[in-house]
Backbone bond lengths (Angstrom), bond angles and torsions (degrees), N, CA, C in turn:
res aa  C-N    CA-C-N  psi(-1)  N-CA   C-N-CA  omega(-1)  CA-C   N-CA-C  phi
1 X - - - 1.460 - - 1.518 109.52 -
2 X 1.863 122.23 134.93 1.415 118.03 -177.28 1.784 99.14 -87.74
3 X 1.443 124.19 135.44 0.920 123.43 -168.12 2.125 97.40 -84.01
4 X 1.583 94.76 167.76 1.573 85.26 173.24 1.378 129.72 -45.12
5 X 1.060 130.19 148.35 1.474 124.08 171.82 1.509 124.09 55.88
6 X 1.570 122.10 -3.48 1.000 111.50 171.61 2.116 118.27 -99.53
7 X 1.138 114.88 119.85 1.631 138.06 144.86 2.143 89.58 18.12
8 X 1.220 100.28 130.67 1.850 102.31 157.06 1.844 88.55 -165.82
9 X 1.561 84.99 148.35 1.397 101.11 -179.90 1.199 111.80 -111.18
10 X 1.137 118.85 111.04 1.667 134.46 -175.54 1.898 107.53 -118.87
11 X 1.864 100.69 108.95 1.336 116.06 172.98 1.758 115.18 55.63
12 X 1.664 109.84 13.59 1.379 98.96 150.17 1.983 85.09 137.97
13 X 1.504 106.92 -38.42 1.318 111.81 162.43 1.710 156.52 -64.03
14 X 1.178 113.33 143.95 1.224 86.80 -174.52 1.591 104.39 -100.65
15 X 1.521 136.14 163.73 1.251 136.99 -130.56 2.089 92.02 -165.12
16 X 0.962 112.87 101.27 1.350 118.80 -168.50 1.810 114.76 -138.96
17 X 0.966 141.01 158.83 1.340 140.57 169.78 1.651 99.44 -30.57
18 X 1.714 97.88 133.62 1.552 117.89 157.38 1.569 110.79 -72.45
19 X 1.362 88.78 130.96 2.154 109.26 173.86 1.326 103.49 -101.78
20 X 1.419 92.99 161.83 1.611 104.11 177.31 1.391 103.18 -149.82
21 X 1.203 124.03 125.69 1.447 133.86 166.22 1.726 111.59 -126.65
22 X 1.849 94.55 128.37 1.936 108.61 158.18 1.425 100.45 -60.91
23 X 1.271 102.17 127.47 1.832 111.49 157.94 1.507 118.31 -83.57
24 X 1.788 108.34 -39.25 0.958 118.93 -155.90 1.491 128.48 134.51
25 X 1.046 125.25 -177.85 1.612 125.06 -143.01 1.838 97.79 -152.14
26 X 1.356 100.44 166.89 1.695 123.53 -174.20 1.402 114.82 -175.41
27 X 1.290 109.22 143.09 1.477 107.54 162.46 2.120 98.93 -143.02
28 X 1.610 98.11 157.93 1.182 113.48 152.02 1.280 123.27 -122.85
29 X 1.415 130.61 166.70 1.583 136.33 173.21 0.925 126.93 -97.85
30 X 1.264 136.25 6.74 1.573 145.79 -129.61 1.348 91.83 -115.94
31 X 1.453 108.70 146.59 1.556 105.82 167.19 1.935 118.37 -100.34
32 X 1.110 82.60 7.10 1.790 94.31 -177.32 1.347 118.63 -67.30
33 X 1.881 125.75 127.64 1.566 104.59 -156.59 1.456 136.32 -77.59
34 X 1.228 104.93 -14.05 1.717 104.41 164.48 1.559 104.12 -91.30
35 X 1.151 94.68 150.49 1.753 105.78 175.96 1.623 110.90 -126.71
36 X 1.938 90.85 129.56 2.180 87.73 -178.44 1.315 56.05 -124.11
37 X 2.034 66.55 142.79 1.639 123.59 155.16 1.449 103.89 -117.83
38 X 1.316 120.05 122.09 1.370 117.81 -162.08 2.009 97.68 -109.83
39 X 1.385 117.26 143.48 1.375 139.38 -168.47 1.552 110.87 28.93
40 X 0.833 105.08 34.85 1.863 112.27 158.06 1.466 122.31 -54.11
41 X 2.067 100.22 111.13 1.513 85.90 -170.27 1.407 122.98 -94.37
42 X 1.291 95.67 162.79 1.595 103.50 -164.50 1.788 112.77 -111.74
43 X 1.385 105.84 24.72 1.447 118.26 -166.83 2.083 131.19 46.88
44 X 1.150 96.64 155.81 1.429 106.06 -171.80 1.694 117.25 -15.84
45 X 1.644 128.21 104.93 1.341 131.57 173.84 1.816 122.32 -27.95
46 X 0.743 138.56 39.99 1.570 141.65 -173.78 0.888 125.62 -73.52
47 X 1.488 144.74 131.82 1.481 143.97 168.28 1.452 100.63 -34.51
48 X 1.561 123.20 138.25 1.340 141.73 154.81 1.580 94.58 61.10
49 X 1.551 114.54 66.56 1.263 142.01 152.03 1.496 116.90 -72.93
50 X 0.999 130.41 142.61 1.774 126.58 164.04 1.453 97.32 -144.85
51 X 1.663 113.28 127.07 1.488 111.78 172.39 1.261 109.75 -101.10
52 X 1.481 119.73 136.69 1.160 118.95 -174.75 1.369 90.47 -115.18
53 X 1.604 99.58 149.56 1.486 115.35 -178.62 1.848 124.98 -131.15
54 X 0.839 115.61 86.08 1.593 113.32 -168.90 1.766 102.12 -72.02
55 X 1.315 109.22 132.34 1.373 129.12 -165.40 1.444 118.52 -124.29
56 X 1.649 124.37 107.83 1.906 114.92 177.42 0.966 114.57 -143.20
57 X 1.421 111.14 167.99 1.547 112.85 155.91 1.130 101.91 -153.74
58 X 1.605 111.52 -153.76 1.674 109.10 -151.54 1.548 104.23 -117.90
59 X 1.645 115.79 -26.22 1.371 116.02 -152.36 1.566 98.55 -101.51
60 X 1.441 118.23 7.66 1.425 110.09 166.38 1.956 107.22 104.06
61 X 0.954 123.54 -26.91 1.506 126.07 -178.19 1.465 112.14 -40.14
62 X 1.498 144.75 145.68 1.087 120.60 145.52 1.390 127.46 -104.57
63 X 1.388 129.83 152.23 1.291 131.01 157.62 1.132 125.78 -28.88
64 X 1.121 126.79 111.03 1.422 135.04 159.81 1.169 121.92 -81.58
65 X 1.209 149.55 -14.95 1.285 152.39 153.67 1.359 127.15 178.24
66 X 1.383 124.71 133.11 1.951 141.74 178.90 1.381 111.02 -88.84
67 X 1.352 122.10 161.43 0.805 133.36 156.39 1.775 106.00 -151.61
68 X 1.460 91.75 151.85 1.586 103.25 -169.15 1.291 121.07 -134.16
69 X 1.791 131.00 97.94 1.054 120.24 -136.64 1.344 132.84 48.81
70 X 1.187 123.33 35.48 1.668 135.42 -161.07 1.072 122.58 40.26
71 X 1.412 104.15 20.97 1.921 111.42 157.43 1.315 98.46 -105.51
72 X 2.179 96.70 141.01 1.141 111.52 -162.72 1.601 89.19 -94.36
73 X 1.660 94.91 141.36 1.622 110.54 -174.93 1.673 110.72 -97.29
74 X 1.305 116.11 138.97 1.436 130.21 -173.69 1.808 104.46 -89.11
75 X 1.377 96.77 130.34 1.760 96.59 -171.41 1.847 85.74 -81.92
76 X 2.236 85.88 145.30 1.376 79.50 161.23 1.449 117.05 -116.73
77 X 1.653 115.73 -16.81 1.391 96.54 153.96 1.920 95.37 -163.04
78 X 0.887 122.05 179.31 1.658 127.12 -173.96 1.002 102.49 -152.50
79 X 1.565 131.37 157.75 1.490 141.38 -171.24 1.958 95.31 -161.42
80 X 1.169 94.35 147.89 1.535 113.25 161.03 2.067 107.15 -107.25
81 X 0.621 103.68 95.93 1.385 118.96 168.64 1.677 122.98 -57.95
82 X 1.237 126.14 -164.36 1.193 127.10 -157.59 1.869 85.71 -93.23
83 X 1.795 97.68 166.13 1.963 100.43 -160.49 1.846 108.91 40.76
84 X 1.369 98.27 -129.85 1.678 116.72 -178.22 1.478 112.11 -89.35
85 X 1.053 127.30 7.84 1.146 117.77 -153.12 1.929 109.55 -77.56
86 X 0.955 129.92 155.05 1.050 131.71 -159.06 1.549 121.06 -159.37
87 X 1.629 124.34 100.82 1.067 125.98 -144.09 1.731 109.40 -128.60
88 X 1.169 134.62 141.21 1.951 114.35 -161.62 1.292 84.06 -139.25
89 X 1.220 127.60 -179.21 1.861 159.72 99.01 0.480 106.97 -165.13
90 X 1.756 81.88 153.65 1.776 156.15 -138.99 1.537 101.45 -122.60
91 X 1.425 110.17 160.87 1.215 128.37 -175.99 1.378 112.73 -163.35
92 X 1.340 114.38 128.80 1.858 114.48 164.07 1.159 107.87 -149.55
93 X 1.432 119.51 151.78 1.218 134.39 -177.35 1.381 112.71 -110.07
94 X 1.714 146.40 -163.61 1.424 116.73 -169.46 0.965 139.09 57.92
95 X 1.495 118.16 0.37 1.520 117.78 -175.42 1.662 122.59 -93.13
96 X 1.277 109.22 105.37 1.594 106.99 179.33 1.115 135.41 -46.50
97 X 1.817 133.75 125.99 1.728 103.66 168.61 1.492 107.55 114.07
98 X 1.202 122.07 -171.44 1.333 118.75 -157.72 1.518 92.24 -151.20
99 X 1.392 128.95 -12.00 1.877 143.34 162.04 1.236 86.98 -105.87
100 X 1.250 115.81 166.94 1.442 152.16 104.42 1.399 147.43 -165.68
101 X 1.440 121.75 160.08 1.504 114.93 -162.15 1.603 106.63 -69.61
102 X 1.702 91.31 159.24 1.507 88.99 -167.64 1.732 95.50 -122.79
103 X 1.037 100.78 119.09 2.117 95.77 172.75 1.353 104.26 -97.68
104 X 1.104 125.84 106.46 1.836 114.25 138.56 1.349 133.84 -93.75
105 X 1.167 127.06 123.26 1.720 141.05 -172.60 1.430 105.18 -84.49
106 X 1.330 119.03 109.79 1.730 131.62 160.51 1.785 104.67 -92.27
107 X 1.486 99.82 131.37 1.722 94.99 -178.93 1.465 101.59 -77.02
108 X 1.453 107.58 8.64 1.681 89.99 179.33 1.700 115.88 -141.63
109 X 1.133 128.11 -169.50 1.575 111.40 -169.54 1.710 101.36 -116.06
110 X 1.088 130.75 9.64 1.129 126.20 -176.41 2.049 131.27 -109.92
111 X 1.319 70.13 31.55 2.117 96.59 -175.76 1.587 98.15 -42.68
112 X 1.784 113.85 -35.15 1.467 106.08 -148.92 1.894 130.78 30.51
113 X 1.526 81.77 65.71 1.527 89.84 -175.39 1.402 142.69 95.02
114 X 0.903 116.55 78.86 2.019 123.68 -158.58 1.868 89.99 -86.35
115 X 1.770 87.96 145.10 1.643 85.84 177.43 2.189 78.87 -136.15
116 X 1.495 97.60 150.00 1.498 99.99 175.13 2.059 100.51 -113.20
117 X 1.785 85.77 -170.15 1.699 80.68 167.37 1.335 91.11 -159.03
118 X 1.271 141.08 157.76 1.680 124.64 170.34 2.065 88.07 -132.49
119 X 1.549 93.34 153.59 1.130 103.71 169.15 1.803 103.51 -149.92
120 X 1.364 103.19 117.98 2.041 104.11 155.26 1.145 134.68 -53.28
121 X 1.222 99.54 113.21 1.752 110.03 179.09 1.569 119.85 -107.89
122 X 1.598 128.00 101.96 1.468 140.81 169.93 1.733 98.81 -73.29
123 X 1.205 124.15 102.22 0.937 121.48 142.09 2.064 108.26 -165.94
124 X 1.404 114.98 164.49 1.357 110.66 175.27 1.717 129.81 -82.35
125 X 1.505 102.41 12.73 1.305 115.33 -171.49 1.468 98.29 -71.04
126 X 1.373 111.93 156.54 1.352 117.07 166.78 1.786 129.94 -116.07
127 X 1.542 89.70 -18.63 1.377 105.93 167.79 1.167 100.62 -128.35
128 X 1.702 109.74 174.98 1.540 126.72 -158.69 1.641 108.67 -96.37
129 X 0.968 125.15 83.58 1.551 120.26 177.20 1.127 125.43 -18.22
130 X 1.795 130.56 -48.23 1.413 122.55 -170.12 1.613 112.06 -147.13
131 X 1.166 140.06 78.74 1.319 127.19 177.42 1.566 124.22 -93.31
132 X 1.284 100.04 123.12 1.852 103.06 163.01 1.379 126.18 -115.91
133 X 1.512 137.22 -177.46 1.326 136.90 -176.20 1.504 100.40 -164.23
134 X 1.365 115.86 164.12 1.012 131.82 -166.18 1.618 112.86 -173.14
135 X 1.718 105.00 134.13 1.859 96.17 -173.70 1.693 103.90 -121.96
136 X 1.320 106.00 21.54 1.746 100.42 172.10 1.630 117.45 -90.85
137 X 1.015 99.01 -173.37 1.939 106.29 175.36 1.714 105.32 -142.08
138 X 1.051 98.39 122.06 1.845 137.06 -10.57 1.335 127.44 -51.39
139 X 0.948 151.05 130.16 1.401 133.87 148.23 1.335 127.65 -21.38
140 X 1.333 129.78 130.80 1.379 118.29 159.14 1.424 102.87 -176.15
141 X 1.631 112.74 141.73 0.800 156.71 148.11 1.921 135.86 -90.93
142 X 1.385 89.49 169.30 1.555 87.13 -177.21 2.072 94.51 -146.56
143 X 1.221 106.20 132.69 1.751 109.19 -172.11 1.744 85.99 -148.68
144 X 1.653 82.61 149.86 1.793 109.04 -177.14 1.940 71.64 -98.53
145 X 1.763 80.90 157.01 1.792 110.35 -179.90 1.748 100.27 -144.55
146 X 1.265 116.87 121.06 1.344 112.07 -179.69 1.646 101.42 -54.98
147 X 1.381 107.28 174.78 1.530 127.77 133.97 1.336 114.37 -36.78
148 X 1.918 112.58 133.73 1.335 101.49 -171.34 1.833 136.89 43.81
149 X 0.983 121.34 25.13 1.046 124.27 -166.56 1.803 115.82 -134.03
150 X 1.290 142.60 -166.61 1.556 119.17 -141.88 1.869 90.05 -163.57
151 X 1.157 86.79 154.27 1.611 98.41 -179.73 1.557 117.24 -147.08
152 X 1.026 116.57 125.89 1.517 125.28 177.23 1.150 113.54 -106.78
153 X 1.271 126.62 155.81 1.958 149.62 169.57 1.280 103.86 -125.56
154 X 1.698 117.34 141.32 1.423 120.69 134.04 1.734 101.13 -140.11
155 X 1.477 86.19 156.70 1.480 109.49 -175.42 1.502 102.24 -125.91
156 X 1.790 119.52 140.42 1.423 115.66 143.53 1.550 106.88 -100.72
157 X 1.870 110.87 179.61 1.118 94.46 169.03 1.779 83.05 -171.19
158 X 1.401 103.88 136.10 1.726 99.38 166.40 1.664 105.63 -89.59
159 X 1.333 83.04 113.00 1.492 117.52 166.59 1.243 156.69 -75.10
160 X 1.511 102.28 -12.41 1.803 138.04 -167.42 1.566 78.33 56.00
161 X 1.135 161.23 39.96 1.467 138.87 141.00 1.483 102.55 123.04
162 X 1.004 133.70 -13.12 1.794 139.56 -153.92 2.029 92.85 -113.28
163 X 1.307 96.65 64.51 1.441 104.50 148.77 1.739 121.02 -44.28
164 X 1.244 102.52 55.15 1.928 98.22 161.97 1.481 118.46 -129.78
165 X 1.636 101.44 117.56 1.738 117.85 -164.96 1.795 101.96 -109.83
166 X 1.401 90.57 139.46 2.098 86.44 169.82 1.265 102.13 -124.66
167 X 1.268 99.73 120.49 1.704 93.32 169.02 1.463 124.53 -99.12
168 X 1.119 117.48 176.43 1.410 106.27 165.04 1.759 98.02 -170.11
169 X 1.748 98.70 155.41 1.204 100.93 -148.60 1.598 126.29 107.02
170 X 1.171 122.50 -67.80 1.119 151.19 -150.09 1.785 102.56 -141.39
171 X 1.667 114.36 127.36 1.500 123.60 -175.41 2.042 116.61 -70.32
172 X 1.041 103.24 105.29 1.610 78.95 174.18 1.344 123.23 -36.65
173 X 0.962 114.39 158.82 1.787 128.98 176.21 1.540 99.44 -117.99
174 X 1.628 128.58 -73.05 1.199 116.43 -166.65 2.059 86.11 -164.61
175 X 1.489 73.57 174.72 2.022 93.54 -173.20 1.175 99.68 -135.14
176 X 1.401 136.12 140.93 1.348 140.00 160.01 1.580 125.56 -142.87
177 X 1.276 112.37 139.05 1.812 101.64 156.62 1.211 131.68 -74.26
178 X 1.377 125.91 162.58 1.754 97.39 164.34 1.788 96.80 -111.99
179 X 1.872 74.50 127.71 2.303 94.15 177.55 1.266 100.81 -63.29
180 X 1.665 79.08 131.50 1.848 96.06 168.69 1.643 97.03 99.24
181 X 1.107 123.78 -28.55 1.814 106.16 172.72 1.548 100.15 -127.33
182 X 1.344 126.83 -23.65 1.719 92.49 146.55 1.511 94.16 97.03
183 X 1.541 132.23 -87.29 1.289 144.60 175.11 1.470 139.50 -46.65
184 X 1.410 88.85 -13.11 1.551 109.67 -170.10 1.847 108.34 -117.67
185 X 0.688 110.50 93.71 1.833 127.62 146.33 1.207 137.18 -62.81
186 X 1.448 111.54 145.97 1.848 113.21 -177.58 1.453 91.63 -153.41
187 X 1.225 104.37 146.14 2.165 123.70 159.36 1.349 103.93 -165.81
188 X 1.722 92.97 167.23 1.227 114.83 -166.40 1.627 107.31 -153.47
189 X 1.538 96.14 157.02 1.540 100.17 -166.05 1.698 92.87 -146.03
190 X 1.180 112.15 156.21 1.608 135.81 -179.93 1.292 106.35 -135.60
191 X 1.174 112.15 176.47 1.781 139.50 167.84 1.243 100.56 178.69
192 X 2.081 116.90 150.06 1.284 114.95 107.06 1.297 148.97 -54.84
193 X 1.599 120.80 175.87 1.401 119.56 175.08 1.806 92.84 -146.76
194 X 1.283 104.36 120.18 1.364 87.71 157.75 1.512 125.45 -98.04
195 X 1.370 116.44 -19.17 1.859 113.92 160.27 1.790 98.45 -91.07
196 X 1.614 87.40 152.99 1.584 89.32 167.33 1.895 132.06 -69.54
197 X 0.930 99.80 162.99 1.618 111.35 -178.14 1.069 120.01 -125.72
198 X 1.370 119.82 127.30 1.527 141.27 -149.64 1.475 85.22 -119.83
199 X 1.445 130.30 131.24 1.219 125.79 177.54 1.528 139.51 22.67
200 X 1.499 108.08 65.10 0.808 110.71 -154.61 1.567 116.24 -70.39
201 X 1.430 148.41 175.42 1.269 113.15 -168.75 1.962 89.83 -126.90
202 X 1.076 123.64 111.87 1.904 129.47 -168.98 1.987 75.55 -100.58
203 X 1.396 107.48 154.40 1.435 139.73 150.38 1.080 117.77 -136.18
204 X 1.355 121.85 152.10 1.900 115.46 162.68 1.472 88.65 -153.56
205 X 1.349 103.74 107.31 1.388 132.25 151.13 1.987 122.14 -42.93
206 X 1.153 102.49 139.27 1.916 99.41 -174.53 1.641 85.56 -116.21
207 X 1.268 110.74 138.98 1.390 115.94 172.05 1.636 107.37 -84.77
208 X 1.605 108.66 -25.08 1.782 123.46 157.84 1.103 106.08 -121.86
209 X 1.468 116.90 110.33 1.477 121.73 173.28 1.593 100.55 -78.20
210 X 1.667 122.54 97.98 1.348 112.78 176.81 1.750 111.14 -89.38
211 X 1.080 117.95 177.26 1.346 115.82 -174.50 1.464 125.34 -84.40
212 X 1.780 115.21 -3.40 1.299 131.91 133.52 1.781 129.88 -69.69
213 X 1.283 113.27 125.53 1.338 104.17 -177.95 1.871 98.75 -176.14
214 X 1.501 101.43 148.63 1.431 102.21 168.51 1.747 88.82 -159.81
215 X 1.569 114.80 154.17 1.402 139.45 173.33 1.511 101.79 -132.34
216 X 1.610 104.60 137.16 1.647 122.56 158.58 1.301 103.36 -144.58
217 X 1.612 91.49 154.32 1.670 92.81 175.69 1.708 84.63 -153.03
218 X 1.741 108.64 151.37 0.955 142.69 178.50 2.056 124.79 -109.89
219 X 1.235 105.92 114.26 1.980 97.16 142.86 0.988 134.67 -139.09
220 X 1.182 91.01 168.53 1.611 115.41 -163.81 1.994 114.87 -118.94
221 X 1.250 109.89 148.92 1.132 104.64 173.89 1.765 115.84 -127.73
222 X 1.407 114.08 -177.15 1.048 106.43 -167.94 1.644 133.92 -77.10
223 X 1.486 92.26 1.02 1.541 100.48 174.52 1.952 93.54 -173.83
């Protein structure tokens, strides 16, 4: 057995605690159905990168398909939430660079506004260990997190404009509106773990619980 935090060499590699880094955030207003996000960074190029991408909008549509740096991204799970609300992530690996553009395809034109989120993921996993969702207020969920291994949240939420999220469980990353519609909100939160987590318990509080809203959260482990 590799104890926490310590180094094992598996088939030539080395194999160490999963990282997680916020890159950063975007929104557009447009009702048009693919959406570019143009040089969105996706943090430092590194062997056994995974970009994770949290994807919403307000009027309920879902994504039909991302691409990230013109690698096509694998959904890891999507929910329709409470009203329209409509909440995704995406993931791809292969992606060159330290920017890149982000496409998401809606089969329909009435998103009223897509907001994204990207976060870096160091680890050798290829699929997502544990995903849940939830469309009440508060939000909350409960997700297992390996040993050494990392967990992300994003939430939208119509807000009348007052982007303020509490999480718990899980570290905020950032809060935003999307400019130009005012009503619509998105955040996101990360952590490590270096022991594992057995149900872990994530919340994210709405300072306006509007009658749009969806929560997911994701983990990952270290290989």
């Amino acid at each position: 057995m590799i104890d926490a935090g310590v180094l094992a060499t598996i088939g030539g590699g080395a194999i160490g605690p999963a990282t997680v880094a916020y890159t950063g955030h975007a929104e557009t207003t447009t009702d048009a159905g693919p959406q570019t996000f143009l040089g969105i960074p996706i943090g430092t190029d590194t062997p056994n990168r995974l970009v994770v991408v949290g994807i919403s909008a307000m009027s309920g549509p879902t994504v039909s398909s991302v691409t990230i740096g013109g690698v096509a991204a694998v959904k890891i799970i999507e929910a329709l939430g409470a009203g329209y609300g409509y909440a995704s992530l995406w993931m791809a690996s292969g992606v060159a660079g330290t920017t890149a553009d982000i496409v998401a395809t809606f089969p329909s034109t009435s998103n009223v506004g897509t907001v994204l989120a990207v976060w870096k993921v160091q680890t050798l996993a290829t699929a997502a260990h544990a995903v849940a969702s939830d469309g009440a207020a508060p939000g909350s969920i409960t997700i297992d997190v390996p040993q050494n291994g990392i967990g992300i949240g994003f939430a939208m939420n119509q807000d009348d404009g007052l982007a303020d999220y509490i999480w718990s469980g899980l570290t905020e990353d950032y809060e935003a509106d999307v400019v130009g519609v005012g009503a619509f909100g998105h955040s996101g939160a990360s952590a490590a773990f270096a022991t594992a987590q057995v149900g872990l318990p994530v919340t994210v509080t709405y300072a306006v619980a509007g009658a749009t809203r969806a929560m997911l959260a994701v983990s990952f482990g270290p290989s």
